[in-house]
C-alpha positions as CSV (number, residue, x, y, z in Angstrom):
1,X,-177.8,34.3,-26.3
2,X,-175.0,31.9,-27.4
3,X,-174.3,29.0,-24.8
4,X,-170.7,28.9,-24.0
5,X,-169.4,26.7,-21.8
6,X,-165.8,27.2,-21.5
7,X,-166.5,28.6,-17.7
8,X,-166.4,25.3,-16.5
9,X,-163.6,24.7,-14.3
10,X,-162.6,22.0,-11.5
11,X,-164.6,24.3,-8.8
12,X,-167.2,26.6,-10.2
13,X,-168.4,28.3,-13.5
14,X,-166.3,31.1,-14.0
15,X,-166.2,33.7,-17.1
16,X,-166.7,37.1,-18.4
17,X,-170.0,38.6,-18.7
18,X,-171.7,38.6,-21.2
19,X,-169.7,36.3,-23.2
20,X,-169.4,32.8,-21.6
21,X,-171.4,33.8,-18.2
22,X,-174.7,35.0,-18.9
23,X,-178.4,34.6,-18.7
24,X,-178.8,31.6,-21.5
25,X,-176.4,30.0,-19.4
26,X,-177.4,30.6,-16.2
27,X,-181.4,29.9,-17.1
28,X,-180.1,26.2,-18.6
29,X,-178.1,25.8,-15.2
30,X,-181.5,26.3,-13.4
31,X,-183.5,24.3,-15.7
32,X,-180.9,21.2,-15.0
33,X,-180.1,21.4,-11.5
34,X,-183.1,19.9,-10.0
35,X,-183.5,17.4,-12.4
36,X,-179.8,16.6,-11.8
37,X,-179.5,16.6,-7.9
38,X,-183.4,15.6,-6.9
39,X,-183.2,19.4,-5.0
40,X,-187.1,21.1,-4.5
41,X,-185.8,23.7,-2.4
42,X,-182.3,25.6,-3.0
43,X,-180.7,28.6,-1.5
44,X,-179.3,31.4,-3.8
45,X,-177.6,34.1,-3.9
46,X,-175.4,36.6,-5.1
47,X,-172.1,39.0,-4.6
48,X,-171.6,42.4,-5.2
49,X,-170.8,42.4,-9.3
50,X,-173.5,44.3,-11.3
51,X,-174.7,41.3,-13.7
52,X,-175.5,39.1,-10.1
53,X,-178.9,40.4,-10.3
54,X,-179.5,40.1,-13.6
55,X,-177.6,36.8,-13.2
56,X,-180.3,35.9,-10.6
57,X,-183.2,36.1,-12.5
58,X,-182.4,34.0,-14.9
59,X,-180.9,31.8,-12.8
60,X,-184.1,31.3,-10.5
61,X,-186.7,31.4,-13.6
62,X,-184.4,28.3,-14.7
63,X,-185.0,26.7,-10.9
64,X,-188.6,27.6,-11.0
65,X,-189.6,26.1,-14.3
66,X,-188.0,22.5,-13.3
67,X,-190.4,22.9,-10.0
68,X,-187.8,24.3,-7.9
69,X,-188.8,27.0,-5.1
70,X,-186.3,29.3,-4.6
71,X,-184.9,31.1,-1.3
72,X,-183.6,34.6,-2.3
73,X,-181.1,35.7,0.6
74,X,-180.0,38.4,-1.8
75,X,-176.5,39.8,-1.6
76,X,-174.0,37.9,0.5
77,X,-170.8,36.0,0.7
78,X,-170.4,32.5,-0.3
79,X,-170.4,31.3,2.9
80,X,-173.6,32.5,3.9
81,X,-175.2,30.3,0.8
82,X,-173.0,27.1,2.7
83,X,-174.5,28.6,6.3
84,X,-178.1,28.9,4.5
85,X,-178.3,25.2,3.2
86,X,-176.7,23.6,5.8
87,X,-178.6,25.2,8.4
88,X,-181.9,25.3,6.8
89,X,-181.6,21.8,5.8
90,X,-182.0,23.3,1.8
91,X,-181.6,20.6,-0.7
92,X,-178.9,22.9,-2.1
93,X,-177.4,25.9,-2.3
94,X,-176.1,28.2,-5.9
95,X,-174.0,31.1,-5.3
96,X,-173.5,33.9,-8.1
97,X,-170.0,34.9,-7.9
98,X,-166.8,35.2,-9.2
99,X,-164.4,35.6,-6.4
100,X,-161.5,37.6,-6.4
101,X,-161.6,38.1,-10.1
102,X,-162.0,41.8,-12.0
103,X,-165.5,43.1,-12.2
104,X,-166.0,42.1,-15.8
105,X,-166.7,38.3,-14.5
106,X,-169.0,36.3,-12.6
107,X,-170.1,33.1,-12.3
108,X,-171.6,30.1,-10.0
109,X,-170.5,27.6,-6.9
110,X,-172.5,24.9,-6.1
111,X,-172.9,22.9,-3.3
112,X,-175.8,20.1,-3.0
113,X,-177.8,18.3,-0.3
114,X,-175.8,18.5,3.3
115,X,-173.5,21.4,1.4
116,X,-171.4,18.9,0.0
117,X,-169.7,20.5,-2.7
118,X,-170.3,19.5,-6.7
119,X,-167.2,19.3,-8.4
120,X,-166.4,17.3,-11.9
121,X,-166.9,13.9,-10.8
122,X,-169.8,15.1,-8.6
123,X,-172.1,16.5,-11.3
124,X,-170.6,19.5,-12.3
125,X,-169.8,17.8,-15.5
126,X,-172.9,16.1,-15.7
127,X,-174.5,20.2,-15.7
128,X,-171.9,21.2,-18.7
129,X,-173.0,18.0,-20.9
130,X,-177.3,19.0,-20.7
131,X,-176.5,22.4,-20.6
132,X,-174.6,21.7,-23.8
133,X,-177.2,19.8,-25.5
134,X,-179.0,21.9,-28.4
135,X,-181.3,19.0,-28.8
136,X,-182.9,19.4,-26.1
137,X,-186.5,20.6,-25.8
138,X,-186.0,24.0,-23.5
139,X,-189.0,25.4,-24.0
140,X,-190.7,22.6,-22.1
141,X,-192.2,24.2,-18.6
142,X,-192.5,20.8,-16.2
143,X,-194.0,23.2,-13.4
144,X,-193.5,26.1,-11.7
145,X,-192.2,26.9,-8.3
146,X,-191.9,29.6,-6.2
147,X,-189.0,32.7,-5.6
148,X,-189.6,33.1,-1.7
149,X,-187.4,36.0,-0.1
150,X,-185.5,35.0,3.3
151,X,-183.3,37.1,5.8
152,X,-180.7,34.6,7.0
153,X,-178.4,37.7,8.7
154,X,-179.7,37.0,12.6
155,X,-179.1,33.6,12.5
156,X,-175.9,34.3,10.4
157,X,-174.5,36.2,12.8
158,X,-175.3,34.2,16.0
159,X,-173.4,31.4,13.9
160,X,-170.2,33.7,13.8
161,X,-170.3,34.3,17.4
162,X,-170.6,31.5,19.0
163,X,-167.2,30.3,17.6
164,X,-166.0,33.1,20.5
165,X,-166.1,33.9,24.3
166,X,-167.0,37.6,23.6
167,X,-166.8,38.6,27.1
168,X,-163.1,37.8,27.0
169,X,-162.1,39.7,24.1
170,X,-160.0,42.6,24.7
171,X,-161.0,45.8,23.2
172,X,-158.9,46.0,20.7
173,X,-158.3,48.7,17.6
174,X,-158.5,46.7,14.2
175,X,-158.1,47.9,10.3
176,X,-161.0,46.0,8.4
177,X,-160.6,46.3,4.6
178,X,-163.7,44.8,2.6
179,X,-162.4,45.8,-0.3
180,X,-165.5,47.5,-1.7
181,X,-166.9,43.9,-1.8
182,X,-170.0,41.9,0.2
183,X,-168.1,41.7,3.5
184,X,-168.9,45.5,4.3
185,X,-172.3,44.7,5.5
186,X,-171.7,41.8,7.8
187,X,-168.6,43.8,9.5
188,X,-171.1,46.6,10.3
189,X,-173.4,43.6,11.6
190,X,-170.8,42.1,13.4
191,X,-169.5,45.2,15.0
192,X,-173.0,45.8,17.5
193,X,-171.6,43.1,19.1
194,X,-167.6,43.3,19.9
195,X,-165.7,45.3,21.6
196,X,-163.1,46.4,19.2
197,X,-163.2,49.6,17.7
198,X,-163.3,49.5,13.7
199,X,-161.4,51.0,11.1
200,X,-163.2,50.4,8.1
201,X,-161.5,50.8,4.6
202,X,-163.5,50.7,1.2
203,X,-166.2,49.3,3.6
204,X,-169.4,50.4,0.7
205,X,-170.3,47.5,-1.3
206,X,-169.6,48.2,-5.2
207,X,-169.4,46.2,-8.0
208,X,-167.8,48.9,-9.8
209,X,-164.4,48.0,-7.4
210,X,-163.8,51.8,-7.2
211,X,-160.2,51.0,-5.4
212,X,-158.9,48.1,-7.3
213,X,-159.8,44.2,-7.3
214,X,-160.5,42.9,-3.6
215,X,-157.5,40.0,-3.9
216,X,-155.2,40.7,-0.8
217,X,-152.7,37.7,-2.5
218,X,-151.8,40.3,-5.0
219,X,-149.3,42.6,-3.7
220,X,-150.9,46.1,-4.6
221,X,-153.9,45.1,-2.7
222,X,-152.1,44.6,0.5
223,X,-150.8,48.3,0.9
224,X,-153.9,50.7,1.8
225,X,-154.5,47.9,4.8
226,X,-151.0,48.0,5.6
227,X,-150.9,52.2,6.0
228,X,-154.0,52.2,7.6
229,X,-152.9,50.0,10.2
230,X,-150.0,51.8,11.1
231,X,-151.1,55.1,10.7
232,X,-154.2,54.1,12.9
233,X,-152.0,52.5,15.8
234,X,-154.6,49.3,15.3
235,X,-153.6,46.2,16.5
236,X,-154.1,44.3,13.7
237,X,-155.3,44.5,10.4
238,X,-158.3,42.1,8.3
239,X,-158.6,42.3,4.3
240,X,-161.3,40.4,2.9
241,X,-161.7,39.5,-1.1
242,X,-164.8,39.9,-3.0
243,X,-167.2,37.1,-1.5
244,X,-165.4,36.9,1.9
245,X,-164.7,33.0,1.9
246,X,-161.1,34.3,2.4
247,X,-159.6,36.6,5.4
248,X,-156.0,38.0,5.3
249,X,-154.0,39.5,8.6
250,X,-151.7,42.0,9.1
251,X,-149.6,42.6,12.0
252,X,-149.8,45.6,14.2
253,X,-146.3,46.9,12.3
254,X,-148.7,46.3,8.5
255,X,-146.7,43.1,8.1
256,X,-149.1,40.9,5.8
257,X,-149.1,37.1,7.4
258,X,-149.0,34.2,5.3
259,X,-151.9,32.0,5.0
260,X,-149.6,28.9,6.0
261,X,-149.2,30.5,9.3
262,X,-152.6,31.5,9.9
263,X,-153.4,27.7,9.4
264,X,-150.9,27.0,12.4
265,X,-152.4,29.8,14.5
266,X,-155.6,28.4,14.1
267,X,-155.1,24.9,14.6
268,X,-153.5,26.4,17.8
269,X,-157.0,27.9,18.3
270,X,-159.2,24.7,18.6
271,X,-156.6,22.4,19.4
272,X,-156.0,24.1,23.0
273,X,-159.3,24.1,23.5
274,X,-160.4,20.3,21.9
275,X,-157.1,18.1,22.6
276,X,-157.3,15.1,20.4
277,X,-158.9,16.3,17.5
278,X,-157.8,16.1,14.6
279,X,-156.8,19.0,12.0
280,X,-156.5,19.0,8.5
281,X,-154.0,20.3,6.3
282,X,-152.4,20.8,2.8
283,X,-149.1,19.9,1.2
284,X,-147.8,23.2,-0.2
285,X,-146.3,24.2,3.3
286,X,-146.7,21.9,6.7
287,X,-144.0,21.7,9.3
288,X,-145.3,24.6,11.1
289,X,-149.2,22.8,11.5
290,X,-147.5,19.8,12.3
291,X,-145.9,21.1,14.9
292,X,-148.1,22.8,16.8
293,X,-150.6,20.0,16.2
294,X,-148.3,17.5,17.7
295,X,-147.2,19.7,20.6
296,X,-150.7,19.8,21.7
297,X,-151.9,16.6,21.3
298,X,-154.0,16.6,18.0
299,X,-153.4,14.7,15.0
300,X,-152.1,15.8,11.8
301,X,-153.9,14.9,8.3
302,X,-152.3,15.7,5.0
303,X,-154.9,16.3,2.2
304,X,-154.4,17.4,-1.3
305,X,-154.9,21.2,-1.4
306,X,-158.4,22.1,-3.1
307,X,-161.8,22.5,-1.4
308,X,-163.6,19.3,-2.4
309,X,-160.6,16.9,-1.1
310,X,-160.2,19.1,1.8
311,X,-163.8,19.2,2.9
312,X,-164.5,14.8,1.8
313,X,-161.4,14.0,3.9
314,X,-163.0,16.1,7.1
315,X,-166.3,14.7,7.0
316,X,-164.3,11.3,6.6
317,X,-162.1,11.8,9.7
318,X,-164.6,14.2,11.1
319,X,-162.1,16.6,11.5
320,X,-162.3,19.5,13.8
321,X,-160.6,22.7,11.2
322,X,-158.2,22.5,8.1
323,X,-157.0,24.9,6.5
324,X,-154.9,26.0,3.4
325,X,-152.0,28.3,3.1
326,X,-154.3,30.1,0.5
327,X,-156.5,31.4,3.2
328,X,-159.2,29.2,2.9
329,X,-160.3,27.7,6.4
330,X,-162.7,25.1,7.1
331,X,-165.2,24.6,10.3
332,X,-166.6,21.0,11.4
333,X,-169.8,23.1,13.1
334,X,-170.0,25.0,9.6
335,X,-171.0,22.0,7.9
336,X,-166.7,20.7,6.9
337,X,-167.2,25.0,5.1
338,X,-164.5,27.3,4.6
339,X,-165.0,30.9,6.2
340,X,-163.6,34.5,5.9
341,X,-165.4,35.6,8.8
342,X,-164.7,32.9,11.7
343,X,-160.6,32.9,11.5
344,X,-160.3,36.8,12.1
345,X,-162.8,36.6,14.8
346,X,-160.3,33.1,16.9
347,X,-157.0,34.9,16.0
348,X,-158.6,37.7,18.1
349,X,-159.7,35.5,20.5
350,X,-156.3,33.7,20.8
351,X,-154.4,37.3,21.1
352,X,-156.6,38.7,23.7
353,X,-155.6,35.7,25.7
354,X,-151.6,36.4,25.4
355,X,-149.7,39.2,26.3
356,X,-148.1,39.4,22.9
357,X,-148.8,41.3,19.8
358,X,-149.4,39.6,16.7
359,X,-146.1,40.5,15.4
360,X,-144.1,38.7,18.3
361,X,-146.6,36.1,18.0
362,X,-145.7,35.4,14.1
363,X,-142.2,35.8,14.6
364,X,-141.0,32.7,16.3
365,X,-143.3,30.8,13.9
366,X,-141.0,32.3,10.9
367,X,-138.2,31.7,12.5
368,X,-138.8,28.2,13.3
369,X,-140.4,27.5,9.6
370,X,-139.2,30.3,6.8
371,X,-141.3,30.0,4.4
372,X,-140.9,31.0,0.4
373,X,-144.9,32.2,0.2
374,X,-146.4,31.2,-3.1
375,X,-144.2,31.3,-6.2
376,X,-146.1,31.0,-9.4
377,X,-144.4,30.9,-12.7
378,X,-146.5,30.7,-16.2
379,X,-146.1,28.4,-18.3
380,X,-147.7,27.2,-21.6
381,X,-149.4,24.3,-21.0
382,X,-150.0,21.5,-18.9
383,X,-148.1,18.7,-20.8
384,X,-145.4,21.6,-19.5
385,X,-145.8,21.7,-16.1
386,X,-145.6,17.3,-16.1
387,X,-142.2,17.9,-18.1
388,X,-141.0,20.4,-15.6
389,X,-142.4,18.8,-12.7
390,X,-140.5,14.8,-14.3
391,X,-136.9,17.1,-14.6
392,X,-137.2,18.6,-11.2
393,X,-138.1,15.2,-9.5
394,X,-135.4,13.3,-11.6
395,X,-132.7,16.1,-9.8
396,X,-134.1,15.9,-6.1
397,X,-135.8,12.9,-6.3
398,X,-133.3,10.3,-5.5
399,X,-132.0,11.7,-2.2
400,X,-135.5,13.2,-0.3
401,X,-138.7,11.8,0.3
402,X,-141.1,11.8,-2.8
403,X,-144.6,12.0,-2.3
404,X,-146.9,13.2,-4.7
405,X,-150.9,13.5,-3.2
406,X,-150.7,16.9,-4.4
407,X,-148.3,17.7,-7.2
408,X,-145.0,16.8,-6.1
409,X,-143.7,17.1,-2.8
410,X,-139.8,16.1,-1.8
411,X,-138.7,16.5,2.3
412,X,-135.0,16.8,3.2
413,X,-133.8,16.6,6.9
414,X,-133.4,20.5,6.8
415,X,-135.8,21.9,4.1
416,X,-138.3,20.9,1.9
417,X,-140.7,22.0,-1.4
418,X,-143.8,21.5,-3.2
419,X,-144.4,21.8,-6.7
420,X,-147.9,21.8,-8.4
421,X,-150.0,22.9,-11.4
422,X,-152.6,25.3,-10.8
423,X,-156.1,24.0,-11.1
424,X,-157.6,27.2,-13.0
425,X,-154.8,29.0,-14.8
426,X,-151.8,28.5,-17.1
427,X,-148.9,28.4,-13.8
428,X,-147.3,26.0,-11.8
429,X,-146.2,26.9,-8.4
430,X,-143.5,26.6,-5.6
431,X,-143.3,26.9,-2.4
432,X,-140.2,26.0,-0.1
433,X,-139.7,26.3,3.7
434,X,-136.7,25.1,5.8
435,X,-136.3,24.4,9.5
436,X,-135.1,27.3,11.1
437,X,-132.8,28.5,8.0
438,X,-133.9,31.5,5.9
439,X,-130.6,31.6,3.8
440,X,-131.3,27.7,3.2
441,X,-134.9,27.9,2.0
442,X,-134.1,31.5,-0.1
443,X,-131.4,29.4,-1.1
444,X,-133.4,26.9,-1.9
445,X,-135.8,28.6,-3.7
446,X,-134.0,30.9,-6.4
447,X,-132.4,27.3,-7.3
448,X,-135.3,25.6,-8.0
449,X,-136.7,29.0,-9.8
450,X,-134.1,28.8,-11.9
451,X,-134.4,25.4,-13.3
452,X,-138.4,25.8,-13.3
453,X,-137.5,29.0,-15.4
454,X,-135.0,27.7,-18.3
């Protein structure tokens, strides 16, 4: 097959199979990653999408030819390739996945020795450059390891629980969506040991996604959660997407929850029981983490919003838990990782020790800090979103507080917003929150929407 590279992105290899993700590609990836990173002994493993197999095999007969043994854990989430190489001590770790996207796509995350993550500057490029090279003599076999088959699930799942006091969970009713994806499996793992009783929705893993694309951001994912929870009486409600390294709430009332107040409940979570530590969070939205941070004796980190500067500035400050408002949450004991399955599991924790419902625990939060939610806007290119980005600072600029570690960020006394380009599609987005204001902040934002928009 043709090699295309054109997957390549700032995070992963992403594409549509066959065309630019495909076994070609996926053997040369094997055939360079060993030589690349030193690795003898990697982790792999795959997601629900019905090329991950086939995906695989190439894949590993890539890994195997460069001398590489391989340890199959089969179908999983990302996460559980991150809990496999840390925990295991693997030299590194390759999952086959394309997230949330449709069913036509897949593709590969890397992480290396220590599950630090590889990224552009930290050899992703360096795999798109051999991979590229037709000069190159593929054909040459420097040895041949071995494909070894390992169950990682026992271990896995003691992981996930320790994060919790069991015995002081309260036996609550909760809605979990999986979306048809490779979350199904661990929830019926996970559920021998709580004492909640489970709703399951599209709980069979299918890479067919018989109900739809398992991305709770977009807003027609979020309704069969929403109706099942209410109709159910359920306390709460979890939606997972495809490879679970992201968990969404709902309410008791099917109210979805921003990730940006997740991140604050959370941080809540470790910093009541750790005082002092310190938690790290993005730019897009950050009053409400500061806050509560603050008001119970941790410290506060900014970092620009993205995995890899999330996780290097955690190991650097050896940072307890960050997390982003796009529902990605990362775990010091998880090797600096971001999880789908811890955060449900704390929130849970941290209800069944109030006498509040999530709902009332949410809504003095939103009060406090209205938030706008992500606001993206497409645009055609990225020499657009600087010119955008220059005319909007040029109008706030000169009476807030400018900062720019992430895009561009302005503060005002009363509100606030953060402006940035996307890192893998045509957009740039917005988000605005305000103290205390909703009229301010919606305000705010249709203003801003308007100039972005001309």
């Amino acid at each position: 097959m043709a090699i295309n590279t054109s997957g390549f992105g700032a995070y992963d290899i992403r594409g549509i199979y066959p065309e630019s993700i495909n076994q070609e590609l996926a053997y040369r990836v094997g055939r360079v990653f060993p030589e690349l990173f030193g690795a003898k002994r990697i982790a792999v493993g795959h997601d629900i999408r019905l090329s991950g197999p086939t995906i695989f095999d190439a894949l590993a007969r890539g890994l195997t030819e460069s001398g590489c043994d391989v340890y199959d854990i089969g179908q999983c989430g990302t996460e559980m390739i991150y809990f496999a190489t840390g925990f295991h001590e693997f030299d590194g770790g390759i999952m086959i996945t394309a997230s949330h996207n449709p069913k036509e796509y897949n593709g590969m995350k890397f992480v290396g020795k220590g599950v630090k993550p590889i990224a552009p500057k930290s050899g992703l490029l360096a795999i798109k450059a051999i991979v590229e090279d037709e000069s190159r003599d593929w054909s040459f076999r420097k040895a041949t390891g071995a494909v070894r088959r390992i169950d990682i699930l026992p271990d896995y799942i003691d992981c996930l629980l320790s994060y919790v006091n069991v015995e002081n969970l309260k036996p609550f009713k909760v809605v979990i969506n999986t979306g048809n994806g490779s979350a199904g499996p661990i929830i019926n793992e996970l559920e021998k040991f709580l004492p909640f009783e489970i709703v399951k929705v599209h709980n069979n893993a299918n890479g067919f996604f018989p109900n739809g694309v398992p991305n709770p951001l977009l807003q027609d994912a979020r309704s069969e959660t929403s109706k099942a929870v209410i109709e159910s009486g359920a306390n709460c409600g979890i939606a997972f997407d495809g490879d679970f390294d992201r968990c969404f709430l709902f309410d008791e009332k099917g109210g979805f929850i921003e990730g940006y107040y997740m991140v604050g409940l959370l941080a809540e979570a470790f910093c009541e029981k750790n005082p002092g530590e310190k938690i790290i969070y993005d730019p897009r939205a950050i009053w409400n983490t500061i806050d509560i941070v603050e008001s119970l004796g941790g410290k506060p980190i900014m970092s620009r919003s993205g995995h890899v500067y999330i996780k290097e500035l955690m190991r650097a400050e050896n940072a307890i838990y960050g997390g982003e408002m796009s529902a990605h949450h990362y775990f010091r004991d998880f090797c600096y990782c971001d999880s789908g399955m811890i955060p449900w599991l704390l929130v849970l924790e941290l209800l069944s020790r109030t006498d509040k419902t999530l709902s009332e625990l949410m809504a003095e939060r939103i009060a406090k800090y209205p938030v706008s939610g992500e606001i993206n806007t497409k645009v055609s290119s990225t020499d657009k979103v600087k010119e955008i980005m220059a005319k909007i600072e040029k109008i706030y600029g000169a009476n807030g507080k400018v900062n720019h570690i992430d895009g561009l960020s302005i503060d005002f006394p009363d509100w606030r917003f953060n402006l940035r380009g996307s890192q893998t599609e045509p957009y740039i987005r917005l988000n605005v929150e305000a103290r205390g204001d909703k009229n301010l902040m919606e305000t705010k934002r249709d203003e801003l929407l308007a100039i972005i928009r001309e």
